[in-house]
C-alpha positions as CSV (number, residue, x, y, z in Angstrom):
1,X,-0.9,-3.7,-21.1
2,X,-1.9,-0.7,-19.0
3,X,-1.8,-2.3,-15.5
4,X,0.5,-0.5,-13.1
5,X,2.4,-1.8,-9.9
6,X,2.4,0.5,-6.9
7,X,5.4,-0.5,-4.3
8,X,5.6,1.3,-0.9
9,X,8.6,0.3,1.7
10,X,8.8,1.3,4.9
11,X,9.4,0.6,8.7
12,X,6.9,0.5,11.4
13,X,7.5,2.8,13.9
14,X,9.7,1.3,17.4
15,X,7.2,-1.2,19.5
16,X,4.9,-1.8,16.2
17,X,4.6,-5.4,15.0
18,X,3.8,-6.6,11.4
19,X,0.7,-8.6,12.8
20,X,-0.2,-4.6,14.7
21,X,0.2,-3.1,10.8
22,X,-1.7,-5.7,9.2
23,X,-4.7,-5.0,12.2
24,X,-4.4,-1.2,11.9
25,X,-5.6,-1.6,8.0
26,X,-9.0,-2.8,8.4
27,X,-10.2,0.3,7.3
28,X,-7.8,0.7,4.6
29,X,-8.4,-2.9,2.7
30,X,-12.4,-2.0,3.1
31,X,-11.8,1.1,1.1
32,X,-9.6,-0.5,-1.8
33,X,-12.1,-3.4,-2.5
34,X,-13.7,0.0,-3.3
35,X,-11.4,1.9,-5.1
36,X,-11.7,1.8,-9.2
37,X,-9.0,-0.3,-10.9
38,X,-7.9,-2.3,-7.8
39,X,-6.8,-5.6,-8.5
40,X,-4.6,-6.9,-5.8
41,X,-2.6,-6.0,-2.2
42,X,0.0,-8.2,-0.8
43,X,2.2,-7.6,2.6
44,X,5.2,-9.0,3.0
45,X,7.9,-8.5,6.0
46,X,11.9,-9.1,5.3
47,X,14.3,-10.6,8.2
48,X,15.5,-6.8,7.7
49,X,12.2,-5.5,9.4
50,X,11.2,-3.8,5.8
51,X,7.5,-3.9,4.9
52,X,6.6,-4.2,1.4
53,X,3.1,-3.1,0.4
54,X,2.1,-4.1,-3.3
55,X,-1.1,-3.2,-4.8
56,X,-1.5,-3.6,-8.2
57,X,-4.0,-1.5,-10.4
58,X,-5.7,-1.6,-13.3
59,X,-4.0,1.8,-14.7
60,X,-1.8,3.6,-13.2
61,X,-4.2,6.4,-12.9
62,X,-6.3,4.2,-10.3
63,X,-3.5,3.6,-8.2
64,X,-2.4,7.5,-8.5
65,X,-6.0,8.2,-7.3
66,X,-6.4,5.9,-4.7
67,X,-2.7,6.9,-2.8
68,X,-4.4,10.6,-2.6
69,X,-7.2,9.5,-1.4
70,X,-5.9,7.3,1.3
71,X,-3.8,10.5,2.9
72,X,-7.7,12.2,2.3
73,X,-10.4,10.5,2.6
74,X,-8.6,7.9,5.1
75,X,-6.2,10.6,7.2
76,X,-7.6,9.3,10.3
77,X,-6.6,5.6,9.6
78,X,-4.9,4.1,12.3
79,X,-2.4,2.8,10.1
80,X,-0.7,5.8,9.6
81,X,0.8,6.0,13.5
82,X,2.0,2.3,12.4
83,X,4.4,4.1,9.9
84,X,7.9,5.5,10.3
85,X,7.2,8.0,8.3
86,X,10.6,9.0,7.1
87,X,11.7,5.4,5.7
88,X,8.3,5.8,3.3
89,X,9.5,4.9,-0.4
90,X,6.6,4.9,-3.0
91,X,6.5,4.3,-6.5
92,X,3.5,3.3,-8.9
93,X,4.4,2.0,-12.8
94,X,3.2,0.9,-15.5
95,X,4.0,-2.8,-16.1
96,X,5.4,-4.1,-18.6
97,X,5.1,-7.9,-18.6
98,X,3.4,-10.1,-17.2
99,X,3.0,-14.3,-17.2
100,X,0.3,-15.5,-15.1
């Protein structure tokens, strides 16, 4: 199995809501329907205020390229200003089951 599972948390920065995230990636879901080896994204919110960002790729490779190019080719992205910065957490494996 060579898919991979890429996991970001994170905060949104004070006065941001989920539903202002969710509008400031427009830009950002265009460009992974693009992206080589994307398979999925899902965005969840905890009661904690945490967002969860999953994407999952068809190689682990794919999703490494794909989180350079999004602080690259999409560094203007207003979804950036959305993000505390400083509670990022990012992590991209390989998986290692699956049941559909």
């Amino acid at each position: 199995m060579s898919e991979a599972m890429e996991i970001t948390t994170f905060q949104l920065v004070k006065g941001k809501t989920i539903k202002d995230f969710i509008a400031a990636n427009v830009d950002v879901d265009a460009w992974l329907k693009k992206q080589p080896g994307f398979i999925l994204r899902r965005i969840c919110e905890g009661k904690d205020g945490w967002v969860i960002d999953m994407l999952l790729w068809k190689s682990a490779r794919d999703g490494q390229r794909a989180a350079a190019g999004i602080m690259t080719e999409l560094s203007g992205s207003p979804v950036h200003a959305a993000i505390d910065q400083s509670t990022v957490d990012w992590t991209i494996q390989p998986c290692r089951h699956r049941l559909s």
